[in-house]
PAMIRO-733250 format. One line per 10 residues: number of its first residue (from 1); their letters; for each residue y, z, x of N, C-alpha, C, O. Coordinates in pm, whole numbers, plus 50000, padded with zeros to 5 digits. Each point is the difference from the previous one (the first is absolute). Layout:
NUM = A = Y/Z/X/Y/Z/X/Y/Z/X/Y/Z/X; ...
***
This chain:
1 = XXXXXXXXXX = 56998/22156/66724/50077/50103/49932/49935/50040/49868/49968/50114/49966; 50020/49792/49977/49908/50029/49875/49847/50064/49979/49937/50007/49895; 50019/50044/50256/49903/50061/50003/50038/50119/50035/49925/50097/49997; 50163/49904/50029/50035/50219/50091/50009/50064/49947/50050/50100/50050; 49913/49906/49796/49969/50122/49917/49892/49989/49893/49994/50033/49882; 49930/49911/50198/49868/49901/49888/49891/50168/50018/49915/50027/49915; 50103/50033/50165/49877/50086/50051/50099/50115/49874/49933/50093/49954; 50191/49897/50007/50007/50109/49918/50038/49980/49854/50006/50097/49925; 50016/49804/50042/50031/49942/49882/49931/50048/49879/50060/50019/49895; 49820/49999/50119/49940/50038/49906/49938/50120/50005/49923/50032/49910
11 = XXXXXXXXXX = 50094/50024/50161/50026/50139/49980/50016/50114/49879/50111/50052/50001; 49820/49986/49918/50050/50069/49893/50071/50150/50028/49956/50087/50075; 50175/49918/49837/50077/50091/50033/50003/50123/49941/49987/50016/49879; 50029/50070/50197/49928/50151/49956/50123/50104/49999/50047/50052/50102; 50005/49973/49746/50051/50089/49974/49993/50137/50089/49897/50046/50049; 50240/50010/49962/49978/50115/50040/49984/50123/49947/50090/50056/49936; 49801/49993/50086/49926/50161/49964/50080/50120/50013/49999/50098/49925; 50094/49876/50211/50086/50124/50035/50119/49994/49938/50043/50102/49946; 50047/49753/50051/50117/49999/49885/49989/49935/49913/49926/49902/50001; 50153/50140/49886/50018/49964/49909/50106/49887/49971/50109/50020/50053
21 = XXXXXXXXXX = 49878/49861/49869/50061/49944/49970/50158/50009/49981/50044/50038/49891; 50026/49935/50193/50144/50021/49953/50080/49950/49921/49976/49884/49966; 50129/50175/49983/50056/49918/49852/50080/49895/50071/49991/49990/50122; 50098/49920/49797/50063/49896/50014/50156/50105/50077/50064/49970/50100; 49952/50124/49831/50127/50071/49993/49970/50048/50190/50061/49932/50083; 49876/50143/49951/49977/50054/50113/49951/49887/50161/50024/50006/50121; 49894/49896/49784/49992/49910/50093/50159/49954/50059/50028/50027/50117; 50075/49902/49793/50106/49952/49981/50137/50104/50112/50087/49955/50075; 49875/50198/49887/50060/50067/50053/50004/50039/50184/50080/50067/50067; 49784/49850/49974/49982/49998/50151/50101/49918/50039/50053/49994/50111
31 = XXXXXXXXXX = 49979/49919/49753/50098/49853/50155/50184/50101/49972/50099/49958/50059; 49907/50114/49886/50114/50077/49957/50110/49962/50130/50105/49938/49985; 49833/50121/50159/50086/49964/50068/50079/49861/50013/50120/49985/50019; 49806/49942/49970/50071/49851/49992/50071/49980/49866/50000/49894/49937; 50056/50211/50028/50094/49949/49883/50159/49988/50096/50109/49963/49956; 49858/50081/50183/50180/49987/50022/49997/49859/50035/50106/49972/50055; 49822/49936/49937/50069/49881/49957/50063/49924/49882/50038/49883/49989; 49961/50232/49920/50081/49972/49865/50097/49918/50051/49996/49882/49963; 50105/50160/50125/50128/49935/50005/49953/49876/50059/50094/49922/50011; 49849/50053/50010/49979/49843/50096/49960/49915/49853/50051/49891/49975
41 = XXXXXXXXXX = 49849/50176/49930/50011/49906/49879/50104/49937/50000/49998/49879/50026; 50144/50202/49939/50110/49969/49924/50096/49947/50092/50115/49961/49977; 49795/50048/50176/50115/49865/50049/49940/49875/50035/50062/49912/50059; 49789/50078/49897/49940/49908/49960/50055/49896/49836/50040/49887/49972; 49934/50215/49975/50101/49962/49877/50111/49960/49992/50049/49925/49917; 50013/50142/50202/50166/49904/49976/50021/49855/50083/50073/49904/49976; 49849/50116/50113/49939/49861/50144/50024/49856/49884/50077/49904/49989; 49764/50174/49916/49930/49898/49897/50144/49925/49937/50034/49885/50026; 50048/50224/49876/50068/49955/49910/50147/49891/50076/50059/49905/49949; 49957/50157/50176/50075/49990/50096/49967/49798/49982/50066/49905/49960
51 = XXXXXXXXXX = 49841/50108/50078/49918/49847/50065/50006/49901/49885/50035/49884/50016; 49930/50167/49869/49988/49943/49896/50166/49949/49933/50025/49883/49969; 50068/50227/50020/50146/49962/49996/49993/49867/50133/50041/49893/49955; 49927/50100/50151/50061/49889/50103/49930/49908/49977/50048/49892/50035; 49818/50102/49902/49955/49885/49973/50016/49899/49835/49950/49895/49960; 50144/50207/49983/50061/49948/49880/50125/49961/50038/50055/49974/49894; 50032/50004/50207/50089/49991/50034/49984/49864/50100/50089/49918/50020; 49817/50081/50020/49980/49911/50156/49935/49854/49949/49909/49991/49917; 50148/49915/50140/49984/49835/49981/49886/49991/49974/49983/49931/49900; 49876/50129/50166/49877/49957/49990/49967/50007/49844/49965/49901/49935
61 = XXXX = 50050/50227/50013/49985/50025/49869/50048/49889/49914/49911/49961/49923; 50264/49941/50061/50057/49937/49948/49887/49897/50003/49973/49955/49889; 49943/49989/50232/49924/49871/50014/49904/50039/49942/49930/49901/49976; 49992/50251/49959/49843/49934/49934/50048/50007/49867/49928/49965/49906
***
């Protein structure tokens, strides 16, 4: 495994001539669509806080 990219590794990498460097702002703006997982953050966030209340509550916690 540690050889299957030995033939390209060193390779020097060659800017592109035809585009131009893109900003941070525009790069950022391609993943745009995947912002409708906003809401899954925040029920990630409540899972988290959720878990954390039961494990302040729950015997295991009392024993460490």
């Amino acid at each position: 495994m540690h050889d299957d990219y030995k033939d390209i590794i060193d390779i020097k990498y060659q800017k592109s001539k035809q585009f131009p460097p893109m900003s941070r702002e525009k790069r950022a703006a391609q993943f745009a669509p995947f912002s409708v997982l906003n809401g899954f953050s925040k029920a990630i966030l409540k899972t988290q806080k959720d878990m954390e209340k039961a494990l302040e509550n729950s015997k295991y916690q009392e024993e460490s």
